[in-house]
VOPAGU-2260 file (C-alpha; in pm, 1 decimal, decimal comma):
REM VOPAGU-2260
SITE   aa  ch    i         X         Y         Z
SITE  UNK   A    0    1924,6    -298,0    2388,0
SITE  UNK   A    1    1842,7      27,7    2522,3
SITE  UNK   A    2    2230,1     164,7    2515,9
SITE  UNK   A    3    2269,7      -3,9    2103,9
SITE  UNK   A    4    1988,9     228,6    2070,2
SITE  UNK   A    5    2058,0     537,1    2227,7
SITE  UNK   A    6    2476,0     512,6    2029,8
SITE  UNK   A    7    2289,4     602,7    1728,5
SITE  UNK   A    8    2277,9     983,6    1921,5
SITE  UNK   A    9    2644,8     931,3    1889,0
SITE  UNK   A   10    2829,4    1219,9    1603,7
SITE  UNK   A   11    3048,7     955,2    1578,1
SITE  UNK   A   12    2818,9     704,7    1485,5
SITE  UNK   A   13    2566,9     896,2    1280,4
SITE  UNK   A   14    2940,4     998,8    1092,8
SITE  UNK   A   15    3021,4     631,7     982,1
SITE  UNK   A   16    2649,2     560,0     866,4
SITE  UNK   A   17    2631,8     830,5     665,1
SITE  UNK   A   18    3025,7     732,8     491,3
SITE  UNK   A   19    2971,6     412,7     475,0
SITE  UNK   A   20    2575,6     411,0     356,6
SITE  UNK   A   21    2623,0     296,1     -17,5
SITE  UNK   A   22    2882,3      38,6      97,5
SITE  UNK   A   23    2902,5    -361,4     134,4
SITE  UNK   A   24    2767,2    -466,5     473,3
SITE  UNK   A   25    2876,6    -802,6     440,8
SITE  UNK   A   26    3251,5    -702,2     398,5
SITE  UNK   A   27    3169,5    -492,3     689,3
SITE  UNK   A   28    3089,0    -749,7     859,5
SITE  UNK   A   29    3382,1    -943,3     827,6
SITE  UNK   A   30    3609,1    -707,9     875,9
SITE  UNK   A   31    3590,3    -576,3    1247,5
SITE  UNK   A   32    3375,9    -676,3    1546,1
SITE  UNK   A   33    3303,0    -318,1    1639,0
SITE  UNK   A   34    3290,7      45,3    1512,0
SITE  UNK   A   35    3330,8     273,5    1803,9
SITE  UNK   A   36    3220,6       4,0    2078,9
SITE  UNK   A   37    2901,9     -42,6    1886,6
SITE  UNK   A   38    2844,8    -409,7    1794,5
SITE  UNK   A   39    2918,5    -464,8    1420,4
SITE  UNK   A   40    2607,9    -619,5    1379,9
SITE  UNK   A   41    2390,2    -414,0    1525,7
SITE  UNK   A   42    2555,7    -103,1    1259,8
SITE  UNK   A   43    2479,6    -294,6     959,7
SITE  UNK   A   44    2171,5    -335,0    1073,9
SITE  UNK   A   45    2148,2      54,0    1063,4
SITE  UNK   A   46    2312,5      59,5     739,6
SITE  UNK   A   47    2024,3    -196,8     602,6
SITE  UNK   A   48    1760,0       5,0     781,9
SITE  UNK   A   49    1881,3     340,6     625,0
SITE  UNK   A   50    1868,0     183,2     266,9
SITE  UNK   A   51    1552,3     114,6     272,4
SITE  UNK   A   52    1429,6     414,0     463,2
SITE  UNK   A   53    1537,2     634,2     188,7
SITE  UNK   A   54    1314,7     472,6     -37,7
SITE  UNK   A   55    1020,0     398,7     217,6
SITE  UNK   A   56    1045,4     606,3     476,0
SITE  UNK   A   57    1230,1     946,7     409,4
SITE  UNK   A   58    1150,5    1168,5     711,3
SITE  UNK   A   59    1286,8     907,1     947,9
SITE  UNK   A   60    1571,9     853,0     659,3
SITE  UNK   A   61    1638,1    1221,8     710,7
SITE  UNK   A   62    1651,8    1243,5    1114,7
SITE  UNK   A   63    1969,3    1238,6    1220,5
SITE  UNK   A   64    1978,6     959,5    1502,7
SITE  UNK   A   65    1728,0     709,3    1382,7
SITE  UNK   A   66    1708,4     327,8    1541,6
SITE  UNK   A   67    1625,6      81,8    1237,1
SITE  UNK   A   68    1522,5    -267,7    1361,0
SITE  UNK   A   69    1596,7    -578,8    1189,4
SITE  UNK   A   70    1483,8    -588,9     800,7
SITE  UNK   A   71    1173,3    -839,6     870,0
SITE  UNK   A   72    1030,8    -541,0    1075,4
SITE  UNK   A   73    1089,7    -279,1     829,1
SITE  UNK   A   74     884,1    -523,6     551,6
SITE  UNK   A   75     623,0    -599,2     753,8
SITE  UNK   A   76     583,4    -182,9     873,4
SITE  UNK   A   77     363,2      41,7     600,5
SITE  UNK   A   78     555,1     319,5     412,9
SITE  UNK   A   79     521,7     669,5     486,8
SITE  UNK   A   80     295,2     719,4     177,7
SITE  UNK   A   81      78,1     510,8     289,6
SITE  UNK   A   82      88,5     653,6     676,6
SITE  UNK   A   83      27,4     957,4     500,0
SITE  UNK   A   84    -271,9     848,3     381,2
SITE  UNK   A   85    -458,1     745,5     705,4
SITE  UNK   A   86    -338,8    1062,7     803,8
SITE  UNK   A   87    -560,2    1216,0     558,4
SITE  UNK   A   88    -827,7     918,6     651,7
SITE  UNK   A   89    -813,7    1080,7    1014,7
SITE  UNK   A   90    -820,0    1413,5     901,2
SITE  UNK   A   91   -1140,5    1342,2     702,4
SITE  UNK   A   92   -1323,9    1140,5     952,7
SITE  UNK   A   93   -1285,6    1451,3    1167,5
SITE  UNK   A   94   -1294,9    1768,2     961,4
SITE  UNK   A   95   -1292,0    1959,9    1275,7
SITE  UNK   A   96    -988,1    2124,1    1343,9
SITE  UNK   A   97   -1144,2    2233,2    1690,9
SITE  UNK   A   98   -1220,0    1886,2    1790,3
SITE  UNK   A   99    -964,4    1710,1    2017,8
SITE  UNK   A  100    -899,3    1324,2    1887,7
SITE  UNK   A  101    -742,5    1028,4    2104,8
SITE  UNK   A  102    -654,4     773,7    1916,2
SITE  UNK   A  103    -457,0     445,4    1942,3
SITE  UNK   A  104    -193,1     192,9    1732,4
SITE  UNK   A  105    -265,3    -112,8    1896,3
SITE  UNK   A  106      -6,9    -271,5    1676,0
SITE  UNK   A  107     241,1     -20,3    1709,6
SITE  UNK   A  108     503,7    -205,7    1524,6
SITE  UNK   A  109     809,8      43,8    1407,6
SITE  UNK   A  110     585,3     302,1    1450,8
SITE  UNK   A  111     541,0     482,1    1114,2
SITE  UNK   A  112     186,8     476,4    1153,9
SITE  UNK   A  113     175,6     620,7    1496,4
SITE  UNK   A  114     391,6     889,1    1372,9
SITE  UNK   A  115     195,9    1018,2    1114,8
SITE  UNK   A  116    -134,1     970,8    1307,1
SITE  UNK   A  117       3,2    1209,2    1599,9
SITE  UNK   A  118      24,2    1458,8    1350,1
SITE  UNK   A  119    -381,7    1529,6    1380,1
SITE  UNK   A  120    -429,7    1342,8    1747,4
SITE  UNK   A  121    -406,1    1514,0    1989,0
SITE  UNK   A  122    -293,3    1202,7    2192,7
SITE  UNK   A  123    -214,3     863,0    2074,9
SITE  UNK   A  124    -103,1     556,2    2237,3
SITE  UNK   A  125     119,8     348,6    2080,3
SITE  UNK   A  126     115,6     -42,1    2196,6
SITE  UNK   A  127     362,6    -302,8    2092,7
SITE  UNK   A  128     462,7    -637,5    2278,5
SITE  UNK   A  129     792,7    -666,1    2175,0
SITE  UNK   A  130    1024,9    -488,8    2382,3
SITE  UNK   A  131    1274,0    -427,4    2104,1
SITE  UNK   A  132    1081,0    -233,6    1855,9
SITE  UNK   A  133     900,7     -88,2    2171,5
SITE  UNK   A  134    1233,3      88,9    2256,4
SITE  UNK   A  135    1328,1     168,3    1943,5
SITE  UNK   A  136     965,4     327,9    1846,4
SITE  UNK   A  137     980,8     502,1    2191,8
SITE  UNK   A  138    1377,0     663,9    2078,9
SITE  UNK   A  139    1254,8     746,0    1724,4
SITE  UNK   A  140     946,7     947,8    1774,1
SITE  UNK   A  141    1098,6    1148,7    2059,4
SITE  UNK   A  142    1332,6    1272,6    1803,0
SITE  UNK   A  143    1091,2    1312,4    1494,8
SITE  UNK   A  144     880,2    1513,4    1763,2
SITE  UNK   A  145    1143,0    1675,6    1898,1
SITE  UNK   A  146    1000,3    2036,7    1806,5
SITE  UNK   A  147     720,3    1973,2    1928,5
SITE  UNK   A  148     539,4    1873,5    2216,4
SITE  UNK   A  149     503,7    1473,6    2223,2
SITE  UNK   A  150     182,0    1351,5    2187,3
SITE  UNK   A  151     235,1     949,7    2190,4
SITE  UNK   A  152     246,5     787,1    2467,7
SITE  UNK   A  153     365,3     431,1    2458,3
SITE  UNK   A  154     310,9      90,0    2577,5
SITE  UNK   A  155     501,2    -214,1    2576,7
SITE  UNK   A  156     200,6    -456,8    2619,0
SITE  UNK   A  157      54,6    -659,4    2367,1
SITE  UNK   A  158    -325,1    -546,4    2223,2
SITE  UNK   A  159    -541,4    -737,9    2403,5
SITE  UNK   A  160    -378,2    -625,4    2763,3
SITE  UNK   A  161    -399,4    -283,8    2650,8
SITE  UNK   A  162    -762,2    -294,5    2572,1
SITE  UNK   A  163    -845,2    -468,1    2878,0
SITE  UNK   A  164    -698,6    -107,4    3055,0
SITE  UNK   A  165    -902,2     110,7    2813,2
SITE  UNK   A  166   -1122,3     303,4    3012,1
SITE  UNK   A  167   -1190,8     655,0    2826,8
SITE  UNK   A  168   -1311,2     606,0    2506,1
SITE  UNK   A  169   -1153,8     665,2    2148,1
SITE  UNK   A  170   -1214,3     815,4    1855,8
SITE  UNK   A  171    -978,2     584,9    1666,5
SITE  UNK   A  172    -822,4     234,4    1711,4
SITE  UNK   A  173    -598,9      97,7    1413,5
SITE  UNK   A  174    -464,0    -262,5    1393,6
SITE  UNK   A  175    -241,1    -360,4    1150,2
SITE  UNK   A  176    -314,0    -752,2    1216,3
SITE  UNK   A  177     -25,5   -1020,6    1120,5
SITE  UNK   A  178     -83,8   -1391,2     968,0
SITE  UNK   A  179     -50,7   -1686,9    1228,9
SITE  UNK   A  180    -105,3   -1955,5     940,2
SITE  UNK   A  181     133,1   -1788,8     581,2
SITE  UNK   A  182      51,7   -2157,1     426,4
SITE  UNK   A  183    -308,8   -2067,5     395,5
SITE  UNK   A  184    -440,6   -1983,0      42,1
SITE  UNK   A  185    -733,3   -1784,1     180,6
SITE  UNK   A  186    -596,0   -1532,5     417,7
SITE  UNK   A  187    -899,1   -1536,9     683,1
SITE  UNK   A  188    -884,2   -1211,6     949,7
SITE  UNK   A  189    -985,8   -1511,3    1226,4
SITE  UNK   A  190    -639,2   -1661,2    1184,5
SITE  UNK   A  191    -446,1   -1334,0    1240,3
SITE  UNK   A  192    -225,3   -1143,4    1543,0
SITE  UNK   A  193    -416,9    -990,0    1745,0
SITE  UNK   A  194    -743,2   -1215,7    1614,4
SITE  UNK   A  195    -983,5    -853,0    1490,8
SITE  UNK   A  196   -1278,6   -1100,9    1427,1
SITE  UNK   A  197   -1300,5   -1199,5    1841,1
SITE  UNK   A  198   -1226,7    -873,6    1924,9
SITE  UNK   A  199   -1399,7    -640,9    1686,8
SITE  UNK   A  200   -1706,7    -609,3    1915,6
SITE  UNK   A  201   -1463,8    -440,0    2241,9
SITE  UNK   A  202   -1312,6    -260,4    1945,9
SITE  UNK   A  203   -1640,5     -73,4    1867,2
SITE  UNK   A  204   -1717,6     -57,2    2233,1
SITE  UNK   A  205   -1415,6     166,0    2312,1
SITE  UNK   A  206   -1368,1     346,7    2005,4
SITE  UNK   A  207   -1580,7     572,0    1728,1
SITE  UNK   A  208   -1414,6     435,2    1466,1
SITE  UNK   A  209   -1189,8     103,3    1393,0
SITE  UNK   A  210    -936,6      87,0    1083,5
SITE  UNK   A  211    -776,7    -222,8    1033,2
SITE  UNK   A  212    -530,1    -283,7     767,1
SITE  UNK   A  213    -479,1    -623,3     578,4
SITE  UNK   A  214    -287,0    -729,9     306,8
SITE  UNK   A  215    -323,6    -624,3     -54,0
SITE  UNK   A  216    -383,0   -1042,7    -113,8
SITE  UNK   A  217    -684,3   -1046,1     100,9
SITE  UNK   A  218   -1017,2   -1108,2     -41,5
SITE  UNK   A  219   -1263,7    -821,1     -15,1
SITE  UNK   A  220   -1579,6    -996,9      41,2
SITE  UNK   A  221   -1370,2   -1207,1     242,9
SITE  UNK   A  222   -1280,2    -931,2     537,6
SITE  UNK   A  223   -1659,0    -839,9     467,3
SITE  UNK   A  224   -1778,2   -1100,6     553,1
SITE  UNK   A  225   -1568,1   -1138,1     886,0
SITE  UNK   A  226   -1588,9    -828,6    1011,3
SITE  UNK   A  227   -1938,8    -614,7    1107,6
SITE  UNK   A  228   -1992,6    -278,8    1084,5
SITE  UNK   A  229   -1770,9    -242,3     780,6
SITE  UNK   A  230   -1848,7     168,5     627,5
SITE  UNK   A  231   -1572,8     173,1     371,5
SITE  UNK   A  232   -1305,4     -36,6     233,8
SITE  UNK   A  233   -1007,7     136,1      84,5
SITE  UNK   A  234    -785,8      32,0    -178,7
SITE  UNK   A  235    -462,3     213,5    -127,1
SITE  UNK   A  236    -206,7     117,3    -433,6
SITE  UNK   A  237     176,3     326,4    -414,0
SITE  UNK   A  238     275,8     399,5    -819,0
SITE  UNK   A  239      23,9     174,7    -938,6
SITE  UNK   A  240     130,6    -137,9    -687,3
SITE  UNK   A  241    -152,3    -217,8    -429,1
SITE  UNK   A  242      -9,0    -151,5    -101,7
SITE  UNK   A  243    -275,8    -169,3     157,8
SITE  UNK   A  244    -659,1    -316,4     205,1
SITE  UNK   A  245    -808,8    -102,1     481,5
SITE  UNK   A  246   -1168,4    -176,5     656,2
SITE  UNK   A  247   -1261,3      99,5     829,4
SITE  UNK   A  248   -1523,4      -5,2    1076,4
SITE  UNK   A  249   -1773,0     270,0    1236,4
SITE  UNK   A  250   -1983,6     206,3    1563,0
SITE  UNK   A  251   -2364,7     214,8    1497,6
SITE  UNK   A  252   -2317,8     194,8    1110,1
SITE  UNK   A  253   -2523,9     -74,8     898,1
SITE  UNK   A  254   -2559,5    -160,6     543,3
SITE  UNK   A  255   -2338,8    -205,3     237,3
SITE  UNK   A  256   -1973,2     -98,8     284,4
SITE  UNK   A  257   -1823,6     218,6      14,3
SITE  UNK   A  258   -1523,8      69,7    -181,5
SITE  UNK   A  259   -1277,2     336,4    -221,1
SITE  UNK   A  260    -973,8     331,7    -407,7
SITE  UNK   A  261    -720,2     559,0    -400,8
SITE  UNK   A  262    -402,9     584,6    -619,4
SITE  UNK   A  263     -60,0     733,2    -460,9
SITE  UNK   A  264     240,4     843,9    -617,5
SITE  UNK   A  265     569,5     733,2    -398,4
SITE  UNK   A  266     534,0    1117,3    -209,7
SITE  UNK   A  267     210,1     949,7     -52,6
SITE  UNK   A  268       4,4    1261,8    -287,8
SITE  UNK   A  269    -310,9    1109,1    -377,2
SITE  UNK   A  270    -359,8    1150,4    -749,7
SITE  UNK   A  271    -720,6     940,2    -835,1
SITE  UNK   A  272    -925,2     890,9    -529,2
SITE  UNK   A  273   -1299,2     798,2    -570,4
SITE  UNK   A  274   -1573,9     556,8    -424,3
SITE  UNK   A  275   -1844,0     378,1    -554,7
SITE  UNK   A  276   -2028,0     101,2    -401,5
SITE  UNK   A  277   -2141,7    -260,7    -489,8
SITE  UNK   A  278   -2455,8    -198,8    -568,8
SITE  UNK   A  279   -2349,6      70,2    -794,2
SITE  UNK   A  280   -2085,8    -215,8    -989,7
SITE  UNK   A  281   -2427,7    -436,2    -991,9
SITE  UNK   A  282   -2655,5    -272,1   -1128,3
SITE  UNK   A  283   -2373,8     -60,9   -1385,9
SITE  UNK   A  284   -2492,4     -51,0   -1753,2
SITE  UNK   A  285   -2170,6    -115,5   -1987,2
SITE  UNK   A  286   -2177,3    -152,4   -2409,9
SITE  UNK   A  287   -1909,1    -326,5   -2563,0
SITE  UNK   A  288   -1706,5    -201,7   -2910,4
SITE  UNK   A  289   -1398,3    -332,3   -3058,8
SITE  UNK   A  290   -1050,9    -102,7   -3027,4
SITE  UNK   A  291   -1128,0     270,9   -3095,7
SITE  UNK   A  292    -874,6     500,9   -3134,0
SITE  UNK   A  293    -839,0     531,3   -2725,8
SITE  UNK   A  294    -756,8     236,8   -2503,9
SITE  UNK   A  295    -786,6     235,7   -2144,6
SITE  UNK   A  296    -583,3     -12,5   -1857,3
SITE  UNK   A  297    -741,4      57,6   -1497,5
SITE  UNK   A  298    -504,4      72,0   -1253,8
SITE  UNK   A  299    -415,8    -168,6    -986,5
SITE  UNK   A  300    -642,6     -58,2    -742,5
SITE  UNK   A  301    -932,0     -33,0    -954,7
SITE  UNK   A  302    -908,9    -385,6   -1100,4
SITE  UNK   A  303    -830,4    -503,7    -720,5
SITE  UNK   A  304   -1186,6    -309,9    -620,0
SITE  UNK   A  305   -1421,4    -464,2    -913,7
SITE  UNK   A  306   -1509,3    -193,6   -1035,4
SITE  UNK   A  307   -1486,9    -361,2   -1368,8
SITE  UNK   A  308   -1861,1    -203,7   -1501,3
SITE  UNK   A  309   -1925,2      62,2   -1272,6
SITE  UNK   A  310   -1551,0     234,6   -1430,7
SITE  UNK   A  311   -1640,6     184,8   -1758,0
SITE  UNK   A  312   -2018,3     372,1   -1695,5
SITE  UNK   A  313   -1860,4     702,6   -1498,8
SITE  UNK   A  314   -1606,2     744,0   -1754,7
SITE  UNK   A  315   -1837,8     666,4   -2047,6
SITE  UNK   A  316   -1636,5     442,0   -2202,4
SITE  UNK   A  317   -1705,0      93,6   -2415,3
SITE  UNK   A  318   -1571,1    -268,6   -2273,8
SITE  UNK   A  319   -1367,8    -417,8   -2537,1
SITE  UNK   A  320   -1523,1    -818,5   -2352,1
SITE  UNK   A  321   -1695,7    -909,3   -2026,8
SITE  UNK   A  322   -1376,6   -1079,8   -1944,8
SITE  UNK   A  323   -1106,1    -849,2   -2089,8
SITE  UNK   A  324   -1096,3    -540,1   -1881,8
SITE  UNK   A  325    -991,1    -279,9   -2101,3
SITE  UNK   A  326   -1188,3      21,3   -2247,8
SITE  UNK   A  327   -1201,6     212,2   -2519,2
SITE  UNK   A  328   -1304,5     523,6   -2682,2
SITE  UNK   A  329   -1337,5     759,2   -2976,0
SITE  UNK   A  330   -1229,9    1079,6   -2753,2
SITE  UNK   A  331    -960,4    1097,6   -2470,9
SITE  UNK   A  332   -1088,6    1073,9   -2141,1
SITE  UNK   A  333    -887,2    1183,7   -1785,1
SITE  UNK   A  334    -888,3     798,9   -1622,6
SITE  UNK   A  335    -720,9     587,8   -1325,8
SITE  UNK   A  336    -528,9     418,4   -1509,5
SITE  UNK   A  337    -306,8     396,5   -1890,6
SITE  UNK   A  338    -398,9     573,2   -2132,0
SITE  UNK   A  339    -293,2     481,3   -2474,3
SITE  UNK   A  340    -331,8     567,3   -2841,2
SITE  UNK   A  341    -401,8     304,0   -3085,9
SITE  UNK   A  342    -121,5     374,5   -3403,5
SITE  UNK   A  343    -238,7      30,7   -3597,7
SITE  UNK   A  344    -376,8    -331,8   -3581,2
SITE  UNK   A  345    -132,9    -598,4   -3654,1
SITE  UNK   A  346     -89,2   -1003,5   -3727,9
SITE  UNK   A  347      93,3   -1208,9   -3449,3
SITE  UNK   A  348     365,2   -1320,1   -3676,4
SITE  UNK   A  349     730,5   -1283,7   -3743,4
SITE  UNK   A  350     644,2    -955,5   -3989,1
SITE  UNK   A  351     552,7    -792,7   -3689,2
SITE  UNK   A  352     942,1    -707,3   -3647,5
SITE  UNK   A  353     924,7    -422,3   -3889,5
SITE  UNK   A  354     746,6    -243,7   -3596,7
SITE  UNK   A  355     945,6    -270,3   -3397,4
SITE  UNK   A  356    1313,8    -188,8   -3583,2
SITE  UNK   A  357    1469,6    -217,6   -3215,1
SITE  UNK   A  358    1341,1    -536,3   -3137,3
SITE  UNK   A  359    1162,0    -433,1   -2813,2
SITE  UNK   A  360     851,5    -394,5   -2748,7
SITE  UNK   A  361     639,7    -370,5   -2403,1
SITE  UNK   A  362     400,8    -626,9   -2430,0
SITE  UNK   A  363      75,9    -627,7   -2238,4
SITE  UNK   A  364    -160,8    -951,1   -2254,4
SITE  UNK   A  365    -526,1    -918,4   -2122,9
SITE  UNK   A  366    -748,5   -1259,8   -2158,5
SITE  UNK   A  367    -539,9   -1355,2   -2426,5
SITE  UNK   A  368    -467,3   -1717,5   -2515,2
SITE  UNK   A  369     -83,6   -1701,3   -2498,7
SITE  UNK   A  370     142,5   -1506,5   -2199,6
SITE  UNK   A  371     409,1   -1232,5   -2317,6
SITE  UNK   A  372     663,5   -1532,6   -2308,3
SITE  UNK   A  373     502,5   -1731,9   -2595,6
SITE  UNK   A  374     427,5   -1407,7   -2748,5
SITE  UNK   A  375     817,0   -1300,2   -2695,1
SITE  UNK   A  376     888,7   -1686,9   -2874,1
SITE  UNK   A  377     678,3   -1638,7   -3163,7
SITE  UNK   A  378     745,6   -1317,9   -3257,4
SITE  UNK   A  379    1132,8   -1299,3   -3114,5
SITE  UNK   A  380    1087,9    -962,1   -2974,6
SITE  UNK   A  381    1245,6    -901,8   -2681,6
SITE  UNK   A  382    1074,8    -709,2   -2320,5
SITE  UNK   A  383    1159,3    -365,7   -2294,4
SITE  UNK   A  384    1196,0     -55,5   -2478,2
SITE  UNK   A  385     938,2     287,2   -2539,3
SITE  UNK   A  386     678,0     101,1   -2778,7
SITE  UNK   A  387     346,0    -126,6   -2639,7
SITE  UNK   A  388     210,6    -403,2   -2826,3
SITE  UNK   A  389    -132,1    -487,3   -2655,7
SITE  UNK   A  390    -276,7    -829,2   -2722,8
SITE  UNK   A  391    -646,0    -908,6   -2572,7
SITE  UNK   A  392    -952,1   -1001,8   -2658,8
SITE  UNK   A  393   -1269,7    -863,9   -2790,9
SITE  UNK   A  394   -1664,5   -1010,8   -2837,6
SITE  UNK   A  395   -1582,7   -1166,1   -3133,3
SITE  UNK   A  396   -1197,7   -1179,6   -3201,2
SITE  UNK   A  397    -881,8   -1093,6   -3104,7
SITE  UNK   A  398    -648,9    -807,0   -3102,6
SITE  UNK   A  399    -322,3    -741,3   -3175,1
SITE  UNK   A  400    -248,0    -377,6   -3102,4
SITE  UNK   A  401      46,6    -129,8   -3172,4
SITE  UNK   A  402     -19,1     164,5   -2935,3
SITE  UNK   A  403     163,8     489,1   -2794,6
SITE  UNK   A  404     115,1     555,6   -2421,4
SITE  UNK   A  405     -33,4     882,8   -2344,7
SITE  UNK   A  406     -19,7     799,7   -2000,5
């Protein structure tokens, strides 16, 4: 494995990828067993890898000698926005620029995490079982830190060994924890790789603090419940698409958890990013009005969080139903979320054509009784287009909305 790895140093290679990286990898395939006395295989593997690191991860993308793994491994790895963002986690956590950090992946993984969290550690260790991706990490961030002196040191052990052989103590461990049982419909942190919920008391033994990240799909109250010590859980959604569910865990800390959600564009820039907690979404005081001229959608994140009071009280806006979750007012407000302006009420009828001279309209449906394909039947518009047609539900009655995104 190691000598597939280090041809990718090869001009010769790095040549073809770049020719041939918008071309058909199966024909490739097919066509010759080797390219330069590199496996075929193993270079459309590259070729896969590179495709989707220009979308998810450009600074490996734009290093010149980059080892991609097999696509599974690439899926399951977090993108660099959202690397970027524990970076700015870390950098938070630790505001002083003085102070020296250790810190540790203990699922290393393809090692985009690792990467981005050497950028503030002064040392990290990067663990991962399988020797593949362990060699491959090992090759990549030599050459993404090749200006610099390398910080990572790295392990090809699995977590639990690792910790076992922890003797100085960290300010940081981060897991990124995989699903034993997928057939489950409640994703429990017990039935994950390495099990967090056995080990989460060593965890806070040898380190300050403990992030662990879970799937978007996992329940909050859920990994709550599982895990102790819980100070914040974050939210992290990439263009409006929830990414990540992070519980960062702190030694000594008690009480009730900060939800945080934070909204990324695909540069990993963080463009909403506030907290509020539970108690806060309790005890949140919330009127209710029918469509003003303003109506709100909360993003992703925020709707993932529950912040569905709390949102509407800091941004003083009116509920249009308990059940409905979307807000209105009679003045724009700056909000997490859509923004739209409210041109006209309308029937739910064939009529409602001459809106749309097109044809196509985006349609939004929010606790409504019929889905955007019934509504596409009955009306015979069609999906797409610049205009919105927002159907929901108020106190009282329902809605039927022609409205202009503002943003």
């Amino acid at each position: 494995m190691q000598s597939l790895i280090d041809s990718m140093l090869s001009d010769e290679i790095q040549d073809f990828l770049l020719e041939h990286e918008n071309g058909d990898v199966q024909k490739l395939l097919l066509k010759q067993d080797t390219v330069h006395n590199v496996p075929t295989e193993f270079i459309a593997q590259q070729l896969t890898g590179r495709k989707k690191a220009k979308v998810k991860f450009k600074t490996f993308y734009n290093t010149r000698g980059i080892a991609f793994p097999p696509s599974i491994n690439l899926e399951q790895s977090s993108s660099e926005a959202t690397a970027k963002f524990k970076l700015a986690l870390l950098k938070s956590l630790y505001p002083d620029e003085e102070k020296i950090i250790s810190a540790a992946d203990l699922t290393g993984g393809f090692g985009v995490d690792t990467q981005f969290l050497s950028l503030r550690a002064q040392h990290i260790d990067y663990i991962e079982p399988d020797t593949s991706l362990y060699e491959i990490a090992k090759h990549n961030h030599k050459l993404l830190n090749s200006h610099n002196q390398n910080n990572i040191t790295h392990y090809n052990a699995s977590a639990e060994d690792y910790l076992d052989t922890l003797d100085e103590p960290m300010d940081l461990l981060f897991l990124d924890p995989s699903r034993r049982k997928k057939t489950q419909k409640i994703f429990k942190l017990a039935d994950s790789e390495p099990n967090v919920v056995l080990l989460q008391k060593e965890l806070l033994q040898k380190a300050t603090h403990v992030l662990i990240k879970t799937s978007p799909l996992m329940d909050i109250q859920q990994g709550c419940r599982e895990l102790e010590n819980v100070s914040q859980v974050i939210i992290v959604a990439v263009d409006n698409e929830c990414k990540e569910l992070l519980f960062l865990l702190e030694k000594n800390f008690s009480g009730e958890p900060v939800i945080r959600i934070a909204d990324l564009n695909h540069y990993g820039e963080i463009l909403s990013d506030f907290s509020f907690s539970l108690e806060a979404e309790r005890n949140a005081q919330i009127s209710y009005s029918n469509p003003l001229t303003f109506l709100y959608e909360p993003s992703a994140a925020t709707l993932k969080a529950g912040a569905f009071k709390w949102i509407g009280e800091k941004f003083n806006l009116k509920k249009l139903a308990p059940n409905s979750h979307l807000y209105t007012s009679s003045e724009p407000v700056d909000f997490p979320g859509r923004i739209f302006t409210i041109l006209e009420s309308l029937k739910l009828d064939k009529k409602i054509n001459e809106k749309f001279p097109k044809g196509y309209a985006n349609i939004i449906t929010r606790n409504y009784p019929l889905s955007v394909e019934e509504i596409k039947a009955k009306t015979g518009l069609k999906e797409g287009g610049e205009e919105y047609l927002i159907c929901t539900q108020g106190e009282k009655e329902k809605f039927v909305l022609l409205v202009e995104r503002l943003k």
